[in-house]
C-alpha positions, 0 to 999 in steps of 0.5 A, a space after each residue: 258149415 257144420 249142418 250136425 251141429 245145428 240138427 243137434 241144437 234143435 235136437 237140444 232145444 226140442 228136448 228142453 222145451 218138451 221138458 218144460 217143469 210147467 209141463 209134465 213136472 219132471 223135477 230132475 228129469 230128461 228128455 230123447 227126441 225120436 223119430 216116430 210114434 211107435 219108438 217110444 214104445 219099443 225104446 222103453 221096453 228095450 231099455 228096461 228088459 236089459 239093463 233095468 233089473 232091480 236089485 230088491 225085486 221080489 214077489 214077497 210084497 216087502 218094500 223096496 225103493 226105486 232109487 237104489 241100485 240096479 242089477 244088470 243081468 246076463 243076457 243069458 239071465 233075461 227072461 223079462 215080462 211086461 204087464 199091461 192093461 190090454 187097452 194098452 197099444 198095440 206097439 207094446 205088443 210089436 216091441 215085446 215081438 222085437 225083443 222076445 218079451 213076454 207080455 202080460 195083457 190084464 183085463 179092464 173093469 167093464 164099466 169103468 175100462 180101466 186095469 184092474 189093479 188087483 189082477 195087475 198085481 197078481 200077474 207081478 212075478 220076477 221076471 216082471 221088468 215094466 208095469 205100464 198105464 194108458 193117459 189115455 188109452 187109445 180105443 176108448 180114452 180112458 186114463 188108467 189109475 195111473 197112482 195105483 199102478 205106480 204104488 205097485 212099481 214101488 211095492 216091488 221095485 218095478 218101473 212104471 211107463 205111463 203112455 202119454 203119445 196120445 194125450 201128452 199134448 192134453 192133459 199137461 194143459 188139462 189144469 190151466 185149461 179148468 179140467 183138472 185131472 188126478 196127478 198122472 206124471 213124474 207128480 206120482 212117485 213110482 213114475 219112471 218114464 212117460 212117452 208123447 207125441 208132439 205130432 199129428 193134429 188138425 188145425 181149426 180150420 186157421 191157414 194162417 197158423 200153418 202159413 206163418 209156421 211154414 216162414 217161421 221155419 224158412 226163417 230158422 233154415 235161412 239163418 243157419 245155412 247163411 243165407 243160400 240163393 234166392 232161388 234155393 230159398 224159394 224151393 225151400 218154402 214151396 217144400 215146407 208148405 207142401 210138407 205141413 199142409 200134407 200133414 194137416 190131413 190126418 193124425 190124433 195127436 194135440 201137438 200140430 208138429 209134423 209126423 216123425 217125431 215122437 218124445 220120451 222122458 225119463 226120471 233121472 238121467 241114470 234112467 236115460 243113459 240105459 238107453 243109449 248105446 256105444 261101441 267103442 272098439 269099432 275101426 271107424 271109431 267110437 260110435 255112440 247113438 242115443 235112439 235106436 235111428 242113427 241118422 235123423 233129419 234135422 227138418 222134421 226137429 226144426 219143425 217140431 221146435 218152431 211149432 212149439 215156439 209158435 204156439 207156445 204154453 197159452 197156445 196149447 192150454 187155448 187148444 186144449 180148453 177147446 178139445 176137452 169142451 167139444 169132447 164132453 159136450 159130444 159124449 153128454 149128447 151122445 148119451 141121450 141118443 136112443 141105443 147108443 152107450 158110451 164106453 166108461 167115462 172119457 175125460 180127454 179127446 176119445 169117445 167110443 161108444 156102441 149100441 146093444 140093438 144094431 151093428 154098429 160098424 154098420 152105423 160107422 159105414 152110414 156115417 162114412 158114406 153121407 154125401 156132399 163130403 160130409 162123412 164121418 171117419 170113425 175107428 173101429 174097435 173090438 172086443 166088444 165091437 164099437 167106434 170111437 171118434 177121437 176129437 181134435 181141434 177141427 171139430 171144435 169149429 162151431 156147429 160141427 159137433 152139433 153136425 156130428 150129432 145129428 148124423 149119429 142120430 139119423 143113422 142110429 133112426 136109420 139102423 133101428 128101422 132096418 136092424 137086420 140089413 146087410 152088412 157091406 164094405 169095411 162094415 161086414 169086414 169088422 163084422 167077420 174078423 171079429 166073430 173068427 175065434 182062431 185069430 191066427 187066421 185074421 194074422 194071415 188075412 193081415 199078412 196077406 194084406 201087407 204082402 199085396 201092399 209091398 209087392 213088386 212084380 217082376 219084368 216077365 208079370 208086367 209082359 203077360 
């Protein structure tokens, strides 16, 4: 049986409903399939810094078209830069290590947190290979202006990425949810390619999505592998029910798939085919390789194409509605909070917000540690310090929010009657790392970290 044909059917299948025209208004555009979150990124960079050198780049502001040709340099030649918001992930900084890019992080409007357009522009240079936007941004939600940044890729010539992995699921459906939004995809004449994750959600509370989701796959797996065993079709399905539900633990991403698949389209597919790479003279013979994992498991696709035929578009407008609502009712309330402030105008799943008159890494730490299970895990941000809650459809359930409100304002009461307490776990941890000025040390804290994480003791340590 050819098991890499079917691995690619589902491959195919995935990209073109990821594709969807409904969805984010490709036109002539294309879809790869990847394995993980943060490869979109590094993918993205990869293909730009080496094959996507414009032709017509020039600092002098004469306009020039995307769609002419493009010169591929010398490797000697490339000496490539990114810009970027500094919201922007910080895969983008991981990728750029990987491939020895130069990154251009620009500050954001303080009280809007989105990039500052004119400061972008004068970061433009040419070595500039990428211009890049958030929809939204990780730390605090912001979507940035996503058709300024593209208006500046087509005054110079520049690609332009818009990093959708975190909203990607969202704002496609923002429109038919009714909250609609400025134009952010292939809309924007300028966009060249936009990256989503079809992955990481937490479901409302409903086993019996997960369960019929989990026959669903059972019935794709029967079909293409003629119907195995009895016995190997029941290890099959107490597998894949271990498998969602592991996955139904975490994650921020609107898609309901399961971790380890991760999307990139692309405009045209001259775009695409930058990215691919072959190696025709090899011994074992012609090698061609679309991502940069050669081998993948097909079950992580199957499962990505069979959630999104379960849920379908109406399915994801529904979630949608549902997220964007709980969002904008947790931000209103948590305005009303004494000393509490919100960060920007967050219009999608993330709400960041902080305080002037207390630590609030102290506030995250009262919230994680309520009793009865009823704690709160909130990310902490820096650089100003603050948390955000990134919502998903478990918080939609009725009466959480109102819960999760209720508890910010008890601790907040709590941290101004004792403003000065000490800090303590992860709390005095943020605290610390974010007043070092030479950040170098927290690398080596982090380091250190990883290599206690990673660390295998040999035969004669287990013996003392």
């Amino acid at each position: 049986m050819k098991f890499g044909s079917y691995n690619h059917r589902f491959r195919i299948k995935s990209c073109k409903k990821l594709g969807n025209t409904k969805r984010l208004n490709m036109f002539d555009g294309v879809t790869v399939l990847l394995p993980v979150a943060s490869i979109p990124k590094k993918v993205v960079l990869k293909t730009l810094r080496q094959k996507l050198r414009p032709v017509a780049l020039k600092v002098s502001c004469l306009p020039v078209s995307l769609t002419g040709n493009w010169l591929v340099p010398k490797a000697s030649e490339i000496q490539s830069c990114t810009i970027l918001p500094e919201s922007a992930h910080a895969a983008f900084d991981k990728a750029a290590y990987y491939f020895n890019i130069d990154i251009v992080r620009i500050p954001v409007d303080p009280a809007s947190l989105e990039v500052d357009i004119n400061s972008m522009r004068r970061a433009i240079t040419k070595d500039t290979c990428l211009l890049l936007g958030s929809a939204p941004g990780f730390p605090h939600g912001i979507i940035d202006p996503i058709s300024e940044i593209a208006a500046l890729g087509r005054q110079y010539g520049i690609p332009v990425h818009v990093d959708c992995c975190l909203g990607g699921f969202l704002l496609p459906f923002m429109e038919a949810a009714d909250y609609p939004l400025q134009p952010f995809d292939f809309r924007v004449a300028g966009v060249t390619s936009i990256s989503c994750d079809p992955h990481k959600t937490l479901l409302r509370g409903n086993r019996a999505r997960s369960i019929l989701a989990s026959l669903l796959i059972v019935v794709f797996i029967i079909y293409y592998l003629l119907l195995l065993l009895l016995l190997l079709l029941l290890l099959l399905l107490l597998l894949l029910l271990l498998l969602l539900f592991s996955h139904r633990s975490g994650g921020s991403g609107y898609g309901f798939s399961s971790k380890g698949v991760s999307v990139i389209l692309y405009r045209n597919k001259h775009l695409r085919s930058m990215q691919f790479f072959t190696q025709p003279d090899w011994p074992g013979g012609v090698y061609a390789s679309p991502t940069f994992a050669g081998s993948r498991s097909g079950a992580l696709i199957a499962v990505c194409w069979a959630t999104m035929m379960y849920f379908g578009r109406q399915g994801y407008i529904e979630s949608t509605r549902r997220i964007v609502k709980t969002t904008r009712f947790i931000t209103d309330e948590l305005r009303k909070i004494p000393n509490i402030f919100v960060f920007g105008d967050p219009k999608v799943s993330v709400v960041a917000f902080g305080s002037d008159e207390f630590d609030i890494y102290q506030l995250a730490q009262i919230l994680a540690d309520l009793p009865n299970g009823r704690g709160w895990q909130l990310n902490r941000l820096q650089f100003p310090p603050a948390v955000h809650l990134c919502v998903t459809d478990l918080h939609t359930v009725e009466g959480r929010a109102e819960r999760f409100i209720r508890d910010v304002a008890n601790a907040a009461a709590e941290m101004r009657e004792r403003p000065k307490r000490a800090a303590s776990g992860s709390a005095a941890l943020y605290g610390m790392c974010a007043t070092i000025p030479d950040r170098s040390i927290i690398s080596e804290v982090a380091v250190g970290f990883l290599d206690a994480c990673y660390d295998t003791p040999s035969p004669d340590d287990t013996k003392r």
